[in-house]
N, C-alpha and C positions, 0 to 999 in steps of 0.2 A: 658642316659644309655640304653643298649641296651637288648630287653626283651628274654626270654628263653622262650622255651616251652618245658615239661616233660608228659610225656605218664606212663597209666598206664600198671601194665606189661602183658607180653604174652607169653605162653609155647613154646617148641618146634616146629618147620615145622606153626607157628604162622603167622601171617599177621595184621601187625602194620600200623600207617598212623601216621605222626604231628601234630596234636594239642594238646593244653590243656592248662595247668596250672604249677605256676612258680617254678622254680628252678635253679641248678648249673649244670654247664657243664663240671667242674673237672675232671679230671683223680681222683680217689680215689681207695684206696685200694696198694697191689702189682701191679709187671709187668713191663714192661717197660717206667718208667716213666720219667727218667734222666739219659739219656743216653751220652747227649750232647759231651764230647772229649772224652769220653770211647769206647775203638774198639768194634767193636760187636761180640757176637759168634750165631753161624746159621745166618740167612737171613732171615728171618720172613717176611721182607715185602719194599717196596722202600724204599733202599738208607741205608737200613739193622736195622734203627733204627727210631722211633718220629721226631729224628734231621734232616735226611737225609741227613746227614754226609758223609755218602758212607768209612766207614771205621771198616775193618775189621781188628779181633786181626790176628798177624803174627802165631800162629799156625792152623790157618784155611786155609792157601792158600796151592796151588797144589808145588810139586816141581818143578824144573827149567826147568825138561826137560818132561815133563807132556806126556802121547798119550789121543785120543781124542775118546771119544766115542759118536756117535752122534743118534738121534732118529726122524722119521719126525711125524707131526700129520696130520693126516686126518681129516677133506678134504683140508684144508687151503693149506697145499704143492701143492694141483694139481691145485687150481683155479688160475681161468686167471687173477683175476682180487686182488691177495694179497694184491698190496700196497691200497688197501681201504677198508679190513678185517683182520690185522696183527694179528700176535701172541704177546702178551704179556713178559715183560720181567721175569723172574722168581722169586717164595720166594721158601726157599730149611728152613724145619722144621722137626726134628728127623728120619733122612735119608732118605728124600721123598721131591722131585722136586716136585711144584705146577706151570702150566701154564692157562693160560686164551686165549680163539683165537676169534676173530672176535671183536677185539679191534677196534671200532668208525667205524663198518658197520653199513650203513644208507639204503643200495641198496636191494629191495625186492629180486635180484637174486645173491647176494652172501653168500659163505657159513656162513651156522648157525654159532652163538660160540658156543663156550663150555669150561667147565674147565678140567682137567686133573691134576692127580695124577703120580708119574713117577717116575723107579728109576732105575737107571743107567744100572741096572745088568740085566734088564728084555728087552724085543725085543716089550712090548707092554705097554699101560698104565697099571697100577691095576687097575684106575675107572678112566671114563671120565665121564660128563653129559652133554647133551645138554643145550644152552641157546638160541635159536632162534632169540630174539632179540637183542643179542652180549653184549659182558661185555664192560666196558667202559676204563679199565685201566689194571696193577697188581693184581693179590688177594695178600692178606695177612693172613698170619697163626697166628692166636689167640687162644690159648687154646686146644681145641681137633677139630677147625674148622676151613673153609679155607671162607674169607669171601671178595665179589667180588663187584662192583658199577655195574649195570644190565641199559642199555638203556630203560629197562619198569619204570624207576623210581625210584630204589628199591636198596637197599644194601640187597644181599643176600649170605646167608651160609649155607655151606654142610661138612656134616660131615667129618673129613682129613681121618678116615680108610676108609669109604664106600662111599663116597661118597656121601649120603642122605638128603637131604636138609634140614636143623635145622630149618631153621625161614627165616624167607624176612619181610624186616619195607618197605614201600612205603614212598617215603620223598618227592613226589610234585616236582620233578624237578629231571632230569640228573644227579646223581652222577659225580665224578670223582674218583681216586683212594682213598680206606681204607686206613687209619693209626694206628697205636695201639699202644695208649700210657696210663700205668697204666690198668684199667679194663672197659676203653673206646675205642668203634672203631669210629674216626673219620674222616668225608668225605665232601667235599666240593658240594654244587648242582649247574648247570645250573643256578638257578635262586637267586646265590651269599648265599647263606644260608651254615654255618656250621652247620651241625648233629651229634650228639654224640648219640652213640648205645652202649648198653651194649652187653659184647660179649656175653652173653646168652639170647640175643634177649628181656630182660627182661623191659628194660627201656631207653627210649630214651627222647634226648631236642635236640632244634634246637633256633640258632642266628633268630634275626630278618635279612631279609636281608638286605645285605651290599652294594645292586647296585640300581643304578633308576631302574623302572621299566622295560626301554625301554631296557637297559644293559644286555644282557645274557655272561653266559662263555663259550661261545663257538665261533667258527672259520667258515664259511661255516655251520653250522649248526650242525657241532659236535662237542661233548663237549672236554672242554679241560681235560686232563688225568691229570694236576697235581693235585699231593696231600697236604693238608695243611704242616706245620712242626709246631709242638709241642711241646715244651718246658717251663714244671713245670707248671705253671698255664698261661700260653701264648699260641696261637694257631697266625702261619703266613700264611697266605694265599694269594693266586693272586686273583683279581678279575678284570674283563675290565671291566674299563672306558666309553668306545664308543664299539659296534660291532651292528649296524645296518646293517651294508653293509659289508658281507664278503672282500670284495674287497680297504676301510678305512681302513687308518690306524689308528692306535686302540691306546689308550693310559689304557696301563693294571697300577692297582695301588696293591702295596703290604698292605695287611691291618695288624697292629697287636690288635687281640681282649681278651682281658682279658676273660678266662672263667670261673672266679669265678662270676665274676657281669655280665657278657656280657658288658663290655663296651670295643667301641672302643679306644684304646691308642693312634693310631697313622697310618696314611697312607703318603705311600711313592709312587710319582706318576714317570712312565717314556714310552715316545715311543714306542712300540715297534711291528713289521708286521711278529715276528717268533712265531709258536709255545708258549704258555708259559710253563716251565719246573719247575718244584717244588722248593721252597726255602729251604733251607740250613742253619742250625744256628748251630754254636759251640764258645763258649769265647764270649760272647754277639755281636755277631757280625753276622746279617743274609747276608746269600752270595745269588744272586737273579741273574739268567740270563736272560736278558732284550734287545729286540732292537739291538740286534747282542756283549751286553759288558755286561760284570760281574761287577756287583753294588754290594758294600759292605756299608749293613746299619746299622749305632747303632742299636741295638736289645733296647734300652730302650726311644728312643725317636724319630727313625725313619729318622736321617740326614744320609747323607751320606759321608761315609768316605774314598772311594776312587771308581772309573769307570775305566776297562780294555777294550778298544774296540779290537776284536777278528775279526771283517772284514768279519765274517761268520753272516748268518741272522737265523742260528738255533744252537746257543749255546746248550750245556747240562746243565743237574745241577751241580752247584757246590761239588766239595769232597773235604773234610779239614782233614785235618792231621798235627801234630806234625808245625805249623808253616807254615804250604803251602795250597794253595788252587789250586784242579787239575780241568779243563776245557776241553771236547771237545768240538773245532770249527773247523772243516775240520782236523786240525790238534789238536795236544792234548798238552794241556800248562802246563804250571807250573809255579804260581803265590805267591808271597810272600804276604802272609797273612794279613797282618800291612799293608801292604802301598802299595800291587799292582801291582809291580814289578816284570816283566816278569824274571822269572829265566831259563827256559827253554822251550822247544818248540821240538816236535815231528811233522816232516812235512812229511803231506799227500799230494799228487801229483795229485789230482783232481781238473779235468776242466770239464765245463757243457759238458756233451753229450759223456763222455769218460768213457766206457762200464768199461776198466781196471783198474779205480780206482773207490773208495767208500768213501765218506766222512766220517768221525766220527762225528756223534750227539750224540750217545749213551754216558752217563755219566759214568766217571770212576770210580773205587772203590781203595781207599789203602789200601795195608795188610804190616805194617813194611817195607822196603826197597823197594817194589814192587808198580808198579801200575797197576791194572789191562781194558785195553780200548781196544773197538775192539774186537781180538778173543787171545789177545796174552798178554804180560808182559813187562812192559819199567822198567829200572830203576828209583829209584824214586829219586833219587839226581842230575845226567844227563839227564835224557829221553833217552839213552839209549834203544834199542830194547833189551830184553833177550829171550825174542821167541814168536813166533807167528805174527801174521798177521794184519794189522791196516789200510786195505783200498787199500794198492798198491799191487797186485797183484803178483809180482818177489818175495814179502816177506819169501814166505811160500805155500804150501799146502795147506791154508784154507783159499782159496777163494774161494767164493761160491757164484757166480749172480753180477746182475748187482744192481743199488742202491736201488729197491724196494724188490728182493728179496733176496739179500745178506747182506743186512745192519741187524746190530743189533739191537733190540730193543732199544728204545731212553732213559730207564729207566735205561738202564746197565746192567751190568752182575751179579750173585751172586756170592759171596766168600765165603766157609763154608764146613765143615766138610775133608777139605784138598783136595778142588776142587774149582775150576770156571766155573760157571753153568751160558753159554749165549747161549740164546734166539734170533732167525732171522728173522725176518718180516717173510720168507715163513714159518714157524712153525716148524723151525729144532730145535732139542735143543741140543745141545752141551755140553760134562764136559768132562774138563781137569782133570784130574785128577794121 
């Protein structure tokens, strides 16, 4: 069985560390705790819900024929050097856009992060703050704060009106991206450990780790941004296998750990030399993009149940809806649920070194009929184009750079409040609306 550790608590603008003595790592109380095939309302945080579902209810999304308002962040727009300080993909929480920039900078001369507050109608942020050492992922909006994985170590939160920093826990290793499920923030470390934080900084437990020693989750020495997926007393998570040598291939394993006892249930091992991208559960059935193919795993014993190989070595995360699983790999799929079967396919016309097209890794979101990937809307029964822009350049209007600075965030875009709020590697933020 796997041990816990709980901290005692800490006030506001506080500074927490790991250790102590045992307990549960539960979602308890309200919030967001089963959310699983239910659509989301607002965008709180990756993939919109604990699930990471990427599915939004059908009166959140923009109309068909949406204009674009767009906004850049300083300083990340002007540096030379984005695609190794990005922006963030968005959570949008009672009509306020939240971005994070200097996503997985490691380089003493690229720009600081920071987070940012934003809303559509204004020419500037309301509050930005600095992060010097760069966030690691998304933030996520829980309760009256916006709370982000910090490369000093640390899950840190600031207040969603001002901005002011509530509390920061120190967790002994790299974050990756917050989840909020029930009246827990959940976040994966560098050094394989799940952390549970109370969103009022008040109380935290952390997994024993889940990796050999020599194992870290990271790629080239940055950490990986995915986030766990949480579902009712289950937490799923990626952890590599092997990553001694940026340059191995890596064998990442999906773990699932019970967080009532901390024990582990089950890992599910495969391949793979992309990115890893956050898991996906809905209908007990975790959807995993792995080694260039979307693996579909029993949620209750960790077999699997069906591999789509996508011929792309940076799939997205999986989005499930009503019977389908949608996929970016260069182009944007659509996969039947049960068993696999490619239903349709949206082709992107990208070749290495070809300025005019952009691949799609950014994970897509469905709102009722729509899918939302890219910068634009496909139908969700054909793949159909209904507007906007997905990489090829003739599409539309909104193309913007070449694949570092015109690509979208890999997290996706948000749906909510009768808009789609995507996020650009160079720090532009966009809403259709």
């Amino acid at each position: 069985m796997r041990r816990r550790t709980i901290l005692a608590a800490l006030g506001a603008a506080a500074v927490g560390s790991l250790a102590g003595c045992t307990g549960g790592c539960s979602p308890t109380g309200g919030g967001d705790t089963d959310r699983g095939g239910d659509a989301a309302t607002g965008w709180r945080q990756v993939g919109g819900g604990p699930h990471h579902t990427g599915r939004a209810a059908p009166e959140e999304r923009p109309p068909s024929d949406p204009s674009a308002t767009t906004l850049g962040l300083e300083p990340v727009t002007d540096s030379e050097q984005v695609h190794y300080s990005p922006a963030s993909a968005p959570a949008v929480a009672d009509g306020r856009t939240y971005v994070a920039t200097g996503v997985g900078s490691e380089w003493d001369d690229d720009p600081p992060g920071g987070v940012y507050a934003l809303d559509p109608g204004r020419s500037e942020p309301v509050w930005s703050v600095a992060v010097p050492s760069g966030v690691t992922g998304p933030p996520a909006a829980v309760g009256d704060a916006v709370v982000v994985g910090v490369r000093d170590e640390s899950l840190t939160a600031y207040d969603a009106e001002t901005g002011e920093q509530r509390w920061r826990v120190a967790l002994g290793g790299t974050p990756g991206s917050p989840v909020v499920a029930g009246d827990r923030v959940y976040v994966g470390t560098d050094a394989g450990r799940l952390a549970a934080v109370d969103p009022g900084g008040a109380e935290r437990c952390a997994s024993r780790s889940l990796v050999p020693a020599t194992a870290r989750l990271t790629k080239g020495g940055r950490p990986i941004p995915a986030a766990p997926a949480v579902d009712g007393e289950t937490a799923y998570l990626l952890v590599d296998g092997r990553a001694e040598n940026a340059y191995d291939e890596r064998t990442a394993e999906l773990v699932a750990l019970d967080l009532a006892s901390g024990a582990e249930q089950w890992r599910y091992a495969a391949s793979t030399a992309d990115p890893l991208a956050a898991p996906s559960v809905g209908d007990g059935i975790v959807y995993v993009s792995l080694g260039g193919a979307v693996h579909a795993v029993d949620a209750s014993d960790g077999t699997r149940e069906w591999r789509f190989a996508t011929g792309f070595d940076r799939p997205s995360r999986p989005a499930v809806g009503d019977g389908t699983v949608y996929v970016s790999a260069k182009n944007v799929y659509a996969l039947d649920a049960a068993t696999g079967t490619e239903r349709w396919r949206h082709v992107n016309t990208y070749a290495d070194r070809d300025a005019d097209r952009v691949p799609r890794h950014d994970a897509p979101v469905v709102a009722g009929d729509r899918v939302y990937a890219g910068l634009g809307a496909l139908d969700a029964a054909t793949g159909e184009r209904v507007w906007g822009e997905f990489g090829n350049r003739a599409e539309s209007e909104y193309f913007w750079g070449d694949e570092f600075r015109g690509n979208v965030a890999p997290a996706g875009p948000a749906v909510a409040d009768g808009s789609t709020v995507v996020t650009l590697r160079s720090g532009r933020v966009v809403w259709f609306e």
